[in-house]
C-alpha positions as CSV (number, residue, x, y, z in Angstrom):
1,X,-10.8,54.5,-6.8
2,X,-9.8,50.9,-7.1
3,X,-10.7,48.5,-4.7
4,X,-7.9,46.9,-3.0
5,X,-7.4,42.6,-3.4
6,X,-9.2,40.4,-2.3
7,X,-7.4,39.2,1.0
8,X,-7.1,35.1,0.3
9,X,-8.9,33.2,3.1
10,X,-7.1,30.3,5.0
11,X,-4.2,31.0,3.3
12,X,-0.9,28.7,3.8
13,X,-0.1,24.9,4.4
14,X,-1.9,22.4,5.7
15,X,-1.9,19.6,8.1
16,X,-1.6,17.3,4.8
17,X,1.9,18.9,3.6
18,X,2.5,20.1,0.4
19,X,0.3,18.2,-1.6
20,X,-2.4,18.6,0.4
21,X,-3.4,14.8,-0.2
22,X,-3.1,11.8,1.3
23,X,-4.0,8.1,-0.3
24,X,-3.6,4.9,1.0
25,X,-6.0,4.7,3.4
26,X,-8.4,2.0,3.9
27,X,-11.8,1.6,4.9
28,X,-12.8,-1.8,4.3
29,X,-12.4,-4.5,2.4
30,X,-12.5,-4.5,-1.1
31,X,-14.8,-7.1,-1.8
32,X,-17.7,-5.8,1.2
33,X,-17.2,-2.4,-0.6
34,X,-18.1,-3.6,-3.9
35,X,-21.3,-5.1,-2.2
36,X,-22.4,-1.9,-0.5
37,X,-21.4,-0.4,-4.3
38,X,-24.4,-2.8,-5.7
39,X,-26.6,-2.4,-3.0
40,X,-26.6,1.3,-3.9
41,X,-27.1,1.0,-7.3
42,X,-29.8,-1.5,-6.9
43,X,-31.5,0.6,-4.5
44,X,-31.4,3.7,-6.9
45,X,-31.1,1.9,-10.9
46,X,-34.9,2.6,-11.5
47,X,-34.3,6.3,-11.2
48,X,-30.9,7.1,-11.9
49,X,-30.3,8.8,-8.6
50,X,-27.0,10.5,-8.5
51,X,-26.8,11.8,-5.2
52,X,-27.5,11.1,-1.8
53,X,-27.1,13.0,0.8
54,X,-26.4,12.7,4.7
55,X,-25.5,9.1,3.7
56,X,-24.6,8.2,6.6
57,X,-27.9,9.4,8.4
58,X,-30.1,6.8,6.1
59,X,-27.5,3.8,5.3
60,X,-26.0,1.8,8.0
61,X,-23.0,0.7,6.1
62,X,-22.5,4.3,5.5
63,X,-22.4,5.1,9.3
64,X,-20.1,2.4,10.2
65,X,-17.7,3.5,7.1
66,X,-17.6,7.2,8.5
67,X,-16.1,5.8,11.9
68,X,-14.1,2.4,10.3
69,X,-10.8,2.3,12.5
70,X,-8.5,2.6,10.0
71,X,-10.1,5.8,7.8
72,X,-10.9,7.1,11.8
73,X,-7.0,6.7,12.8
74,X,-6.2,8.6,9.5
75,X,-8.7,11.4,10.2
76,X,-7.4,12.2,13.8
77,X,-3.6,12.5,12.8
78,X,-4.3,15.1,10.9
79,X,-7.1,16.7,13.2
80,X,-6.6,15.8,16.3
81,X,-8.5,12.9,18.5
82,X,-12.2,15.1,18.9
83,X,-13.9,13.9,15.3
84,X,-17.5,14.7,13.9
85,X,-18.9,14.3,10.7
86,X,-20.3,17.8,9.2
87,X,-21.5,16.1,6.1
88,X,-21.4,12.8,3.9
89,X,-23.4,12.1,0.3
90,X,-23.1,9.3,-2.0
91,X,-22.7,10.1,-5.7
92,X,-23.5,7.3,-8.4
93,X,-22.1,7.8,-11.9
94,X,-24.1,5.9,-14.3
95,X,-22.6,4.3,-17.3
96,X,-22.5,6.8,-20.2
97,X,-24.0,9.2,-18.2
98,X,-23.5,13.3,-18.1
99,X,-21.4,13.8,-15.2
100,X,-18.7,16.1,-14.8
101,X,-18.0,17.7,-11.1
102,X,-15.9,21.2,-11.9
103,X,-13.2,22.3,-9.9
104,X,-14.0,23.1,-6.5
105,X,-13.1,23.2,-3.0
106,X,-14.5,20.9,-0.5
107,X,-14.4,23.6,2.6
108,X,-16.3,26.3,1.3
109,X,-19.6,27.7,0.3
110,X,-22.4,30.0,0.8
111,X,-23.2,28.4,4.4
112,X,-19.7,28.5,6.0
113,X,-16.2,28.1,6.1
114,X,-14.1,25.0,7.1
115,X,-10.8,25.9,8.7
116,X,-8.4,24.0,7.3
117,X,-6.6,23.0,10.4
118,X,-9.5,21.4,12.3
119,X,-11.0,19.6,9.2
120,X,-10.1,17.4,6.3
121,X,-12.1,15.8,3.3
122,X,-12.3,12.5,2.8
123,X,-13.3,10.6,-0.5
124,X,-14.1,6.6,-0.1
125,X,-13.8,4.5,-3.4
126,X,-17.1,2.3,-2.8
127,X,-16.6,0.8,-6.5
128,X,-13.2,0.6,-8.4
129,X,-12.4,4.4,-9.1
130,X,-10.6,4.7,-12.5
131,X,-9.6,7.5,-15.1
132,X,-12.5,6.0,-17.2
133,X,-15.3,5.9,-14.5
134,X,-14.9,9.3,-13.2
135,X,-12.1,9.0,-10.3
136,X,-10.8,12.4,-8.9
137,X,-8.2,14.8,-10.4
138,X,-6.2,17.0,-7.4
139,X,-4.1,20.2,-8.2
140,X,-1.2,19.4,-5.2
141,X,0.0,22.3,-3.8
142,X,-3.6,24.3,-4.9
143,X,-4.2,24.4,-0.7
144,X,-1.8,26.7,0.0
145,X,-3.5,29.9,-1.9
146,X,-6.6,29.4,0.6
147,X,-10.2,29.6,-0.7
148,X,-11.0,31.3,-3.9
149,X,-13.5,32.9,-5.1
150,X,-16.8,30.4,-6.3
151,X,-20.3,30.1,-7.7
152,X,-23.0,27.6,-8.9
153,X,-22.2,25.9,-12.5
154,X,-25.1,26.4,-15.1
155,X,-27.6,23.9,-15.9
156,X,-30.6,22.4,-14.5
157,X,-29.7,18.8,-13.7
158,X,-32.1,16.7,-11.1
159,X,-28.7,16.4,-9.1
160,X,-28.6,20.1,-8.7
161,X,-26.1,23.1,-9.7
162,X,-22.2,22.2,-8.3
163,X,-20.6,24.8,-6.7
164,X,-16.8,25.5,-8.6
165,X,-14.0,28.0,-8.5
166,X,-14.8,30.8,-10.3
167,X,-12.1,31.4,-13.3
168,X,-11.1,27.7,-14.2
169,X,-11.9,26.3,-17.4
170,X,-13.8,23.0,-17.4
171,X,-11.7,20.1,-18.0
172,X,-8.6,18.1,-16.7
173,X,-5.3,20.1,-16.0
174,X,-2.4,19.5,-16.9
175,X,-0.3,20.0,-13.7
176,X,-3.3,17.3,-12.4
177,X,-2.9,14.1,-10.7
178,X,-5.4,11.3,-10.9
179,X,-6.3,9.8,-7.7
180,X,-7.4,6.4,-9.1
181,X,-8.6,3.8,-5.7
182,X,-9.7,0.3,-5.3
183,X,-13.0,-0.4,-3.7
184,X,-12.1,0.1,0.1
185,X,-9.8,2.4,-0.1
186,X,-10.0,6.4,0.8
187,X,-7.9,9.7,0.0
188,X,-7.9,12.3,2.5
189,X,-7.9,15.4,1.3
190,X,-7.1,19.4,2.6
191,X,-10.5,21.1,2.8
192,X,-9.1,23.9,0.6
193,X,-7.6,21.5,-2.4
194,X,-8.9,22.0,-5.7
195,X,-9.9,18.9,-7.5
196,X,-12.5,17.7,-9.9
197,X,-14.3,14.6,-11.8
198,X,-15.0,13.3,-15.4
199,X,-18.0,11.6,-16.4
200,X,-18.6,7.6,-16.2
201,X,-17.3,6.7,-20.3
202,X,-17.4,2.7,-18.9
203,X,-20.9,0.3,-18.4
204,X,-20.6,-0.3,-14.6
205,X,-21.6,2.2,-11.9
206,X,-18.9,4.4,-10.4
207,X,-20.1,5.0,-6.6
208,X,-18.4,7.1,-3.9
209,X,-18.6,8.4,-0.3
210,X,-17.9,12.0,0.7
211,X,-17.3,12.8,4.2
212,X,-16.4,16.3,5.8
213,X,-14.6,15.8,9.0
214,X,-14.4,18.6,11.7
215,X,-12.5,19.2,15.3
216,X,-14.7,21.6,17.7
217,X,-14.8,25.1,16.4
218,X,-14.1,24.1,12.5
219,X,-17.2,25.4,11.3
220,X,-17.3,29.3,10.8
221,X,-20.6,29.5,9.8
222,X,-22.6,32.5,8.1
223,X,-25.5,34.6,9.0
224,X,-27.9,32.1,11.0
225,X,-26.4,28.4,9.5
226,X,-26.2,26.3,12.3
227,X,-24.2,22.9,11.2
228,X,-26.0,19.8,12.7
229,X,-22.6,17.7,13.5
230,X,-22.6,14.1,13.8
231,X,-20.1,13.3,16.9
232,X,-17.9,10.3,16.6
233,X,-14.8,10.9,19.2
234,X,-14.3,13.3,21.7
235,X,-15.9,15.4,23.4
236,X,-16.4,19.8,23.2
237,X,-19.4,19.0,21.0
């Protein structure tokens, strides 16, 4: 007997509309941003470090760009006034450097599901974010099928294995839309919205902040994962 379909997860639109993307949001700055950009790769230049995670646990201008007024006002029109951070890391693409990021989806993985309505990605440009340097690529629309099916990419990089959606060749697409930012700027993004990177083919340092936002009873975790939430607003914590 066949087995029936898969039933798609958190399918349907979004709190983000139709494209399941939002730019034009600011964080600071574009000049401080560029200095917390080469304080980072200063810190980290002697051994290449490419992530960091829980950013905003270890750096302070990483705590104050989780809660900056303008990415904050942003976050809570689209999930209502209660905020906390469920998870930040910093990723540095070095110049000339291996670094592709497959498609994936920010909201899912073998820990838990985000629902869509009570949480939203965010990506902060730290550097200049370009076509060249490794700035994202979004599917629009891609929300609106719900979480696919995904798995850990080959390879034994130091950074460790990316999780991506199972199925989709490596590579731009050509229904893709580069999200190219300024340093101090952010994209918010629908937790389920497929989108990728490139590598760094330029000879500066390509740095950016990712930030999972949740509302009280986002999380659906699995099997004994307990998230450890970082409250900014609100209260139901």
């Amino acid at each position: 007997m066949n087995a029936p379909p898969a039933v798609p997860r958190f399918a349907g639109p979004g709190p983000l509309g139709e494209s399941g993307f939002r730019t034009g949001v600011g964080w600071h700055l574009s000049e401080v941003a560029r200095g917390c950009g080469a304080e980072v790769t200063a810190t980290h230049l002697d051994g290449r470090t490419e992530v960091i995670p829980q950013a905003h646990l270890r750096i302070e201008w990483a705590a104050y760009a989780v809660r900056s007024p303008g990415l904050l006002r942003a976050v809570q029109d689209v999930i209502g006034t209660a905020v906390a951070v469920e998870n930040t890391f910093l990723m540095v693409k070095w110049p000339t450097r291996e670094f592709v990021v497959p498609w994936h989806q920010d909201g899912t993985n073998e820990r838990m599901d985000l629902d869509p309505e009570r949480s939203v990605a965010a990506w902060l440009a730290i550097t200049d974010a370009t076509t060249g340097n490794g700035c994202l690529q979004v599917l629009p629309g891609s929300h609106a099928t719900g979480y696919l099916p995904n798995g850990r990419e080959s390879g034994d990089a130091a950074r460790g294995k990316a999780l991506g959606v199972q199925g989709m060749p490596d590579g731009p697409h050509e229904h893709g839309v580069w999200l190219p930012l300024d340093a101090g700027q952010a994209c918010l993004m629908d937790v389920r919205l497929i989108h990728r990177s490139d590598s760094n083919t330029t000879g500066e340092p390509r740095v950016g902040l990712n930030v999972r936002y949740v509302a009280p009873g986002a999380v659906r975790a699995r099997g004994d994962y307990s998230p450890s939430l970082y409250p900014l607003t609100g209260s139901g914590w």
